[in-house]
C-alpha positions as CSV (number, residue, x, y, z in Angstrom):
1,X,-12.6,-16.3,-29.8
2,X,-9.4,-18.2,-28.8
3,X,-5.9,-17.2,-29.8
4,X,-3.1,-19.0,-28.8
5,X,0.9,-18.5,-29.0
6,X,1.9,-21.7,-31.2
7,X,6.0,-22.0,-31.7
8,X,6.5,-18.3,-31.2
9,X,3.9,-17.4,-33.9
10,X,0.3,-16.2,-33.4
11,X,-2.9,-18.0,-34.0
12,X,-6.5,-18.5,-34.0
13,X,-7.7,-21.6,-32.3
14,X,-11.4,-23.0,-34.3
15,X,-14.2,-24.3,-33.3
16,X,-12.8,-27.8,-33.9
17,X,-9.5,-27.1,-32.0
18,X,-7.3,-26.8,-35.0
19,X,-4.7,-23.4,-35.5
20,X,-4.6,-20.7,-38.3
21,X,-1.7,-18.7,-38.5
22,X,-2.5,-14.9,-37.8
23,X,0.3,-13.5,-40.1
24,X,-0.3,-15.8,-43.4
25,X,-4.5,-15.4,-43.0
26,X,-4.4,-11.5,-42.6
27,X,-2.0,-11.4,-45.8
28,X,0.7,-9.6,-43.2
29,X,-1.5,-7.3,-41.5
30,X,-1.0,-8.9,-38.4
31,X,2.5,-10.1,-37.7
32,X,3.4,-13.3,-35.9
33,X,4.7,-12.0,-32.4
34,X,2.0,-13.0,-29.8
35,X,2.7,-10.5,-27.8
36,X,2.3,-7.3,-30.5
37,X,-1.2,-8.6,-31.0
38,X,-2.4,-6.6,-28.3
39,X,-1.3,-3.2,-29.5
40,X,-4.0,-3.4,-32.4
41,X,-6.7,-5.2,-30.2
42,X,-9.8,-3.8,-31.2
43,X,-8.3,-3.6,-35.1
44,X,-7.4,-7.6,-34.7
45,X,-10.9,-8.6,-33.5
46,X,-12.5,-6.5,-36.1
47,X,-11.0,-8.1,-38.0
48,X,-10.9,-12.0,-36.8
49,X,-14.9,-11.4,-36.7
50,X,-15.2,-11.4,-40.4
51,X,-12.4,-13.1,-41.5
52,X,-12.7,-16.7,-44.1
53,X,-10.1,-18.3,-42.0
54,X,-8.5,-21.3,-44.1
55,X,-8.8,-24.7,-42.7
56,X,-6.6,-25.2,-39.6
57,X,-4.0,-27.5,-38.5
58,X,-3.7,-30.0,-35.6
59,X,-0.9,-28.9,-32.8
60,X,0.1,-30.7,-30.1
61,X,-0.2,-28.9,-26.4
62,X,3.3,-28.7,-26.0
63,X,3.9,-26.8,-29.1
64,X,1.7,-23.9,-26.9
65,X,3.2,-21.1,-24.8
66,X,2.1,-18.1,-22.9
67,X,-0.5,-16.1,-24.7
68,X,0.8,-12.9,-23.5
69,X,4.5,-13.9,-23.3
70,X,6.6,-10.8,-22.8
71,X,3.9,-8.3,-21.0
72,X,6.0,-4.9,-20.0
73,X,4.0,-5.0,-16.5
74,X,3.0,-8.1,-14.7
75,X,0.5,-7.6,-11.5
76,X,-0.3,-10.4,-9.3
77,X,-2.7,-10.1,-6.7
78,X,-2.7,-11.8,-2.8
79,X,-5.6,-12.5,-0.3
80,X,-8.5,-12.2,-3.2
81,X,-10.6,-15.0,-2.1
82,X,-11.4,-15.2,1.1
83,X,-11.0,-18.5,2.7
84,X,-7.2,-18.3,0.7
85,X,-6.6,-15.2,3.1
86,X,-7.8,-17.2,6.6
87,X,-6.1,-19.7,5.9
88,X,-2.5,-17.9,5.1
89,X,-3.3,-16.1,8.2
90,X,-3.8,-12.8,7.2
91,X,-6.6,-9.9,7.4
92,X,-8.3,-9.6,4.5
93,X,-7.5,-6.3,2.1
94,X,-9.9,-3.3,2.7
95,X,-9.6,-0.9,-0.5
96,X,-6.7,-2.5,-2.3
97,X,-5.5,-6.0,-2.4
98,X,-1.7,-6.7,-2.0
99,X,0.3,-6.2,-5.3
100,X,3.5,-8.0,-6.3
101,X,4.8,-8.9,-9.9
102,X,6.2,-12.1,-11.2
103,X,9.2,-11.6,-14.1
104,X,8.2,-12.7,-17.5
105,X,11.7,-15.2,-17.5
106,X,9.8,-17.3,-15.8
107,X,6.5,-17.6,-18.1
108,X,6.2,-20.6,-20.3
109,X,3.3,-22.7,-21.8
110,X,0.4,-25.0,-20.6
111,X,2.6,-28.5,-20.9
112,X,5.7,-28.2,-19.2
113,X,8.3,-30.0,-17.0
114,X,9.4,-27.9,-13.7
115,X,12.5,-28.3,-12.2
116,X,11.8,-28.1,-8.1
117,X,14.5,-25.6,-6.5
118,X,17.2,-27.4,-4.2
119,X,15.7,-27.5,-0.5
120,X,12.8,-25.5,-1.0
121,X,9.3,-25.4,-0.3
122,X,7.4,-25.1,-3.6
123,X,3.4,-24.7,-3.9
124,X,0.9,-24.3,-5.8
125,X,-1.4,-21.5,-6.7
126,X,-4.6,-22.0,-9.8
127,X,-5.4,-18.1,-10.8
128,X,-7.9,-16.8,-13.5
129,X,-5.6,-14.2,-15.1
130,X,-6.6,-11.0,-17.2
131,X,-4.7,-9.6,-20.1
132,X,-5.1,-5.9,-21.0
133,X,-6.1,-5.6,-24.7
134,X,-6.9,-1.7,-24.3
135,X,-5.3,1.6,-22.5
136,X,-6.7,1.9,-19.2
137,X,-6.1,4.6,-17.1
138,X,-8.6,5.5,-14.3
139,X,-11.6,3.3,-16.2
140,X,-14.7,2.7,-13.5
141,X,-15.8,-0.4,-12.9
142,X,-18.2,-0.5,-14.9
143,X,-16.4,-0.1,-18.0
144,X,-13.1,-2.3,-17.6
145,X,-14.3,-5.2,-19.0
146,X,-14.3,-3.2,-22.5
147,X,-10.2,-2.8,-21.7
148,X,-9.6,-6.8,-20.4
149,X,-8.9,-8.6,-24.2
150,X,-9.5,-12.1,-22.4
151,X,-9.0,-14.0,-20.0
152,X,-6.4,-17.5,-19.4
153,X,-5.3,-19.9,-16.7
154,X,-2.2,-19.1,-14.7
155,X,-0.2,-20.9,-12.5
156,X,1.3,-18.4,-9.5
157,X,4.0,-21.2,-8.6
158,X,5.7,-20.1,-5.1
159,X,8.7,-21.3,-3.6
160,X,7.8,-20.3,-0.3
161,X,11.2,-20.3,1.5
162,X,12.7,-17.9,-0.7
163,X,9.6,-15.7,-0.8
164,X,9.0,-15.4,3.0
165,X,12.4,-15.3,4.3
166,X,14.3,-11.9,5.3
167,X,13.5,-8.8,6.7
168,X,10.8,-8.2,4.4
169,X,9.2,-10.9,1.8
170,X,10.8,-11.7,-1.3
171,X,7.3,-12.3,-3.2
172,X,8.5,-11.3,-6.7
173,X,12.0,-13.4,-6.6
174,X,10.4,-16.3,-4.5
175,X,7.7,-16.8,-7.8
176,X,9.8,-16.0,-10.6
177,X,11.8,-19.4,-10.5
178,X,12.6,-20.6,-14.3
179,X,9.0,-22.2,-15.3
180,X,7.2,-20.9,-12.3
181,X,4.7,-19.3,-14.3
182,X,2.9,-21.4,-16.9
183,X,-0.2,-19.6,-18.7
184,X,-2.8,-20.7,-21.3
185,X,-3.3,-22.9,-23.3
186,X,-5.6,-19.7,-24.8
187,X,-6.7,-16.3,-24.4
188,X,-10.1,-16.6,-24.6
189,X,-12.3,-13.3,-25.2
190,X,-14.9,-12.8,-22.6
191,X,-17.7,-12.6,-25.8
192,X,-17.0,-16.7,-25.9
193,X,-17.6,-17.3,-21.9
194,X,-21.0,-17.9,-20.4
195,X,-20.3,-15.3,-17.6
196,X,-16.7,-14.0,-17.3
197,X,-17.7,-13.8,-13.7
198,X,-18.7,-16.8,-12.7
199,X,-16.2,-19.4,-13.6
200,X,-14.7,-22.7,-11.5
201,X,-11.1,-23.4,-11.0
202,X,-8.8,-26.1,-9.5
203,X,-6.0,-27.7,-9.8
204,X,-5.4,-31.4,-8.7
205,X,-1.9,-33.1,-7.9
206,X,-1.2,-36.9,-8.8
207,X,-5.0,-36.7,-9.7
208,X,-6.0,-35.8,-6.5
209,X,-8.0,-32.0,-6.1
210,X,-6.2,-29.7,-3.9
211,X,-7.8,-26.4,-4.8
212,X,-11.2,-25.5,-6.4
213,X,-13.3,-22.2,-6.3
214,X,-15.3,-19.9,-8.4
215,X,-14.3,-16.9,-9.5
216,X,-17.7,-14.7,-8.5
217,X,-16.0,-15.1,-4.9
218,X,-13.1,-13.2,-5.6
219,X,-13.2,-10.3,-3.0
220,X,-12.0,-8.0,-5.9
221,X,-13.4,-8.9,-9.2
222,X,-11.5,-8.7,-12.6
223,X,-13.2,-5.4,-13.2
224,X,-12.5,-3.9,-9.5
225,X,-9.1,-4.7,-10.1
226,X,-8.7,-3.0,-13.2
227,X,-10.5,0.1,-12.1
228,X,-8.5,0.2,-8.6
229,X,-5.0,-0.8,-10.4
230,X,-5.9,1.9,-13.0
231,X,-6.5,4.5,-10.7
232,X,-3.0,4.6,-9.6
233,X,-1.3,4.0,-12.6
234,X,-1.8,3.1,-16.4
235,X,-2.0,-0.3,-17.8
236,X,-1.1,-1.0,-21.2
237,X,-2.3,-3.4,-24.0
238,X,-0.9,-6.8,-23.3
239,X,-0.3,-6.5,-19.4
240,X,-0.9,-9.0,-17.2
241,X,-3.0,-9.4,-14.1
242,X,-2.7,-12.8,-11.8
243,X,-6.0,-12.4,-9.6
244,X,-5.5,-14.0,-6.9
245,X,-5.5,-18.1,-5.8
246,X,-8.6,-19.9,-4.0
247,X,-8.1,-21.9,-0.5
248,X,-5.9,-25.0,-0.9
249,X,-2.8,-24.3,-1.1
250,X,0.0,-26.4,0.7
251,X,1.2,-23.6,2.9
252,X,-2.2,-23.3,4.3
253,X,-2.6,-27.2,5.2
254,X,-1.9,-29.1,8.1
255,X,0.6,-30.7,7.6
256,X,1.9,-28.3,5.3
257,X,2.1,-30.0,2.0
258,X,5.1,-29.3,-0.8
259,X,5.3,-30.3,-4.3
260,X,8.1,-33.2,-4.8
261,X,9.6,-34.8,-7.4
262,X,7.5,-36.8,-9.6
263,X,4.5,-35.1,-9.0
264,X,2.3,-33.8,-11.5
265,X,-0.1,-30.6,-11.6
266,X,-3.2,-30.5,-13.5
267,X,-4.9,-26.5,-13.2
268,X,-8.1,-25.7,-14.9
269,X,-10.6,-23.2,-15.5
270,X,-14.1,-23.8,-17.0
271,X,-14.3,-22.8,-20.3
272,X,-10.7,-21.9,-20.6
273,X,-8.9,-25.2,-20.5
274,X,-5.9,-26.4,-18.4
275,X,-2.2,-26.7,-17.6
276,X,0.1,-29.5,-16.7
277,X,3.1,-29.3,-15.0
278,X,5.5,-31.9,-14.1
279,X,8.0,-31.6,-11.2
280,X,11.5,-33.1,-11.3
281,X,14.3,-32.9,-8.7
């Protein structure tokens, strides 16, 4: 199953890429905030499995914005692939990755324009993210996928000057520029992936490919993270995990690279679809 968050209002993408509108096909049972969906989860997909949906309507991508749009905790995770951590030029995480947070002002759709901060360094970063859909407090590993409600693309947009300077890093502030987080186009449920462990992502710039991995090499999969995140504390329906970026990233390259003004980048993940952002001065 896809859902998506189209205009503000919740919806069910079809098989032929057309929207139903949650609220007016459950007769009200379900309300139209994207974001309450998750609080009745396992009631919703009940539900969405036998429902006659009416026919859909055509959307345009822009119309689309994050499926999880105002999460009340936001994890992101550093140094989760390996490569991405050798070339950033750190050690690579033992029993727990590093854990920042983004803030949801910064979330918006798949299609956007970005406006590029004044003399800053701004990168890129394609993650698979994970949306809670299920209370989940000190789950094993083995049975966190039954808390994740799906999965979406993510784009962990860092502004590296602001994030790296001072006496300690400034990861939350330097990532949380307006528009520096674009998510979707869809949650997609892991039921509709052909292994929700195994997928590729990339994103490209201009049309040239600047990142690309597999998720199967993360060095803490979706369900480790859940399990070690939920060991310390709770996570709730509708949180958000960022799970870390493959190698690619400008920071990393030599010379180091930095998106400029005109510039335009494409993120994907298989079986997911993709974002595009465009950067203006």
């Amino acid at each position: 199953m896809r859902i998506a968050n189209l205009s503000g209002r919740l919806a069910v993408i079809t098989d032929d890429d057309t929207a139903v509108d949650v609220e007016q096909a459950s007769n009200g049972r379900f309300g139209p905030d994207p974001q309450g969906v998750y609080e009745h989860w396992m009631a919703f997909r009940a539900w969405a499995a036998d429902a006659d949906l009416p026919a859909g309507r055509p959307f345009s991508p822009t119309d689309l914005g994050a499926p999880a749009p105002t999460p009340r905790q936001v994890f992101a995770v550093g140094l989760n692939y390996r490569a991405h951590a050798d070339e950033s030029g750190f050690g690579m995480p033992d029993t727990l990755p590093p854990v920042f947070t983004k803030y949801s002002s910064s979330f918006t759709g798949p299609v956007t324009e970005v406006r590029l901060p004044d003399g800053g360094h701004t990168d890129w970063e394609v993650e698979l993210v994970a949306v809670i859909g299920e209370h989940a407090y000190q789950v094993s590993e083995d049975d966190a996928w039954r808390h994740i409600a799906g999965l979406t693309v993510g784009q962990d947009i860092s502004e590296r000057i602001t994030q790296l300077t001072g006496p300690a890093p400034q990861f939350g502030l330097g990532k949380s520029y307006p528009g520096f987080t674009p998510m979707g186009p869809y949650l997609v449920t892991p039921d509709a992936l052909a292994d929700s462990d195994d997928l590729e992502l990339g994103c490209a710039i201009n049309g040239e490919e600047v990142q690309k991995g597999r998720t199967r090499d993360l060095l803490f999969s979706v369900p480790s993270l859940v399990s070690r995140l939920s060991a310390i504390l709770p996570l709730g329906p509708g949180d958000i995990i960022f799970t870390g970026t493959p190698a690619g990233v400008g920071m990393g390259r030599t010379p180091q690279r930095w998106l400029a003004d005109g510039d335009v980048l494409v993120s994907r993940i298989e079986g997911i679809g993709e974002l595009r952002q465009t950067f203006r001065a």
